[in-house]
N, C-alpha and C positions, 0 to 999 in steps of 0.2 A: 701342886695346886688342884684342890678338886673343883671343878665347876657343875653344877648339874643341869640333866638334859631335861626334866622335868619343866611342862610350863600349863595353866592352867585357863581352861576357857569356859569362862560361866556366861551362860546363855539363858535369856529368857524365854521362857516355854510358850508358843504361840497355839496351846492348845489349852494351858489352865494357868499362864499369866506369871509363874513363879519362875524364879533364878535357879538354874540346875549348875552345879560348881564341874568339869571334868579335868581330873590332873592326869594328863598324860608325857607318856614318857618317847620322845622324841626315835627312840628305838623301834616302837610299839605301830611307829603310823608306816604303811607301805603304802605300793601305789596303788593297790586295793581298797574302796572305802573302807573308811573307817564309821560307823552312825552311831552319835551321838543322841545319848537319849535318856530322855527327862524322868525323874521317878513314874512319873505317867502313865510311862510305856510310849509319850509321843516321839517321834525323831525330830529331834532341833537342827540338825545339821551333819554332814556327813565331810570329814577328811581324807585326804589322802595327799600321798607324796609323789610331788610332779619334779624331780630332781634330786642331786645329793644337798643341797641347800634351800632347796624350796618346800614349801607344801601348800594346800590348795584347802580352802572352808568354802563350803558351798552350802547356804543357807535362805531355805524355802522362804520365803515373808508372806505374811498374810497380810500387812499394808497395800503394798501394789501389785498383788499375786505375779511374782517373778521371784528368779531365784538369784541373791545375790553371793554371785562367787568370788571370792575375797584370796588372793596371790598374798602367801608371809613367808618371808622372807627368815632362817632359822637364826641367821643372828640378832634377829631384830626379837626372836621370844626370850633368849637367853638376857637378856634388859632385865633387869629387877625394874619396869616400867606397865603400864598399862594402857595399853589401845585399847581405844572403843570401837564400836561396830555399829554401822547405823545403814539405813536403806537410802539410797542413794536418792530414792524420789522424794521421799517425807520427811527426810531429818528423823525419823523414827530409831529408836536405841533398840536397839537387838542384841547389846551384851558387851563382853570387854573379854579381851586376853592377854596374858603376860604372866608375871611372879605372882604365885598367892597372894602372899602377904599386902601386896600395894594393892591389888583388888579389894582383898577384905577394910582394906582401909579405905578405899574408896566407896563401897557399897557403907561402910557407918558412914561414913559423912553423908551420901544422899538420903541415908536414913534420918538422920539428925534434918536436915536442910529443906527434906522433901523431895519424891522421886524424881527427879528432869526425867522426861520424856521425849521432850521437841526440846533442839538446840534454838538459842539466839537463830534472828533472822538474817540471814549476809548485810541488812540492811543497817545491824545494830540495834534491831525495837528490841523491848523487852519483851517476851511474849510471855503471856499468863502458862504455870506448870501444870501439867497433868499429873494429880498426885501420884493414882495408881497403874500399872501397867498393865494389870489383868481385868482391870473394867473398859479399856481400849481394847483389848484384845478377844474379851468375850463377846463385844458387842460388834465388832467385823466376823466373827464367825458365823454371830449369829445373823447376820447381812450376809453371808456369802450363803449360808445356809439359806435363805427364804430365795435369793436367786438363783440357787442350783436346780431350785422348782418354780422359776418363771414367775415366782412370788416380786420381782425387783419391775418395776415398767415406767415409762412415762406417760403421760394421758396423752402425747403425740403419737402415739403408738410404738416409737422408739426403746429398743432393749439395751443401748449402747450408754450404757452410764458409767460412769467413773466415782472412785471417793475419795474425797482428799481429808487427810488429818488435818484438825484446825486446834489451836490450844482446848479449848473448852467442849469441841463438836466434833461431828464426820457430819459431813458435807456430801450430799451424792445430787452429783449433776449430768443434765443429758448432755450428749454430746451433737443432738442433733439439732433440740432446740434451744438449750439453755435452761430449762426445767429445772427445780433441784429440791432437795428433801434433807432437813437438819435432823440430825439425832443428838441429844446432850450428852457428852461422856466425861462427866465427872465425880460421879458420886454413885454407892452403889445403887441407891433408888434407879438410875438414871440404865444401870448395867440387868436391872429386875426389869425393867420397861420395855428395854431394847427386847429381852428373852418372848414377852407376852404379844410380839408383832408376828402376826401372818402374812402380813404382804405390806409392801410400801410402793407407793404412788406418786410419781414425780409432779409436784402442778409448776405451773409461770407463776411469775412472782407475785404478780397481781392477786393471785386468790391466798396470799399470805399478808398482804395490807388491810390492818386492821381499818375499819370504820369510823369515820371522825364526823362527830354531831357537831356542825357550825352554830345551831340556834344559838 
């Protein structure tokens, strides 16, 4: 009986948004990283073997800038099946590993259906999809990019913001005062928008209530 050791892990590129396919051969990974990387040239993720039946994914996010390190288990890739990989704070899809073929067959169908990006709510709603992955992805760079240089504030004076993915939006709110700053990320207009911001300014919600003429 031949089985093979081959299992494949496509990951989406958190630097220009696309799906990078890698089949590797379960010989191949030691306890040395292994880095995985995107035609790019960015690193998506780096392997390594943490036992004779284990191995270890560790995979940077630019959703909640942490790294999320993911324990697989080798019998669990030899599956002609498909895990997904998601950031544990956003529901954010960061990729799928297992047998080619159920991947490629899972990538046409989100293709036909439209990209899910945020799973269901634990709650059961149906949450609106985010079609594309690289206009989420371009537009937190580009957010991480304007606060790398003090360009991110709230007008409390507060630097401590957070961003949470929302079906339609990114969300960035203070943490000190409750301030917060909507960006749209659905469409590429919306991923051309985000690129032309030099600074973003957190205000209270009141100076986002529009104006209502009672006469």
């Amino acid at each position: 009986m031949f089985i093979s050791a081959i299992s494949t892990f496509a990951l989406y590129c958190q630097q220009c948004g696309k799906i990078q396919l890698h089949e590797l051969s379960h010989f191949c990974i030691k306890k040395t990283e292994l880095e995985l990387k995107c035609s790019c040239s960015h690193v998506q993720a780096t392997l390594s073997r943490v036992g004779s039946r284990q191995f270890l994914l560790s995979i940077p996010c630019v959703a909640c800038q942490s790294t999320h390190n993911i324990f697989i288990d080798r019998k669990n890739l030899l599956r002609t099946a498909v895990d997904k990989v998601y950031c544990i704070k956003d529901n954010f899809e960061l990729g799928y590993l297992g047998d080619k073929k159920a991947i490629a067959e899972t990538l046409a169908a989100q293709k036909r259906e439209g990209v899910s990006l945020i799973r269901e709510s634990d709650s059961g709603e149906n949450d609106e999809l985010i079609e594309k992955q690289h206009i989420v992805l371009g537009i937190l760079n580009r957010v991480h990019d304007i606060a790398e240089q003090g360009g991110v504030y709230c007008r409390c004076g507060s630097d401590a913001v957070e961003a949470d993915l929302l079906p339609d939006h990114i969300l960035l709110e203070c943490l000190k005062c409750g301030s917060y700053y909507t960006i749209a990320a659905q469409t590429e207009h919306d991923l051309q928008a985000a690129q032309t911001l030099d600074s973003i300014e957190l205000l209270p919600q009141r100076y986002y209530a529009k104006k209502i003429d009672c006469e």
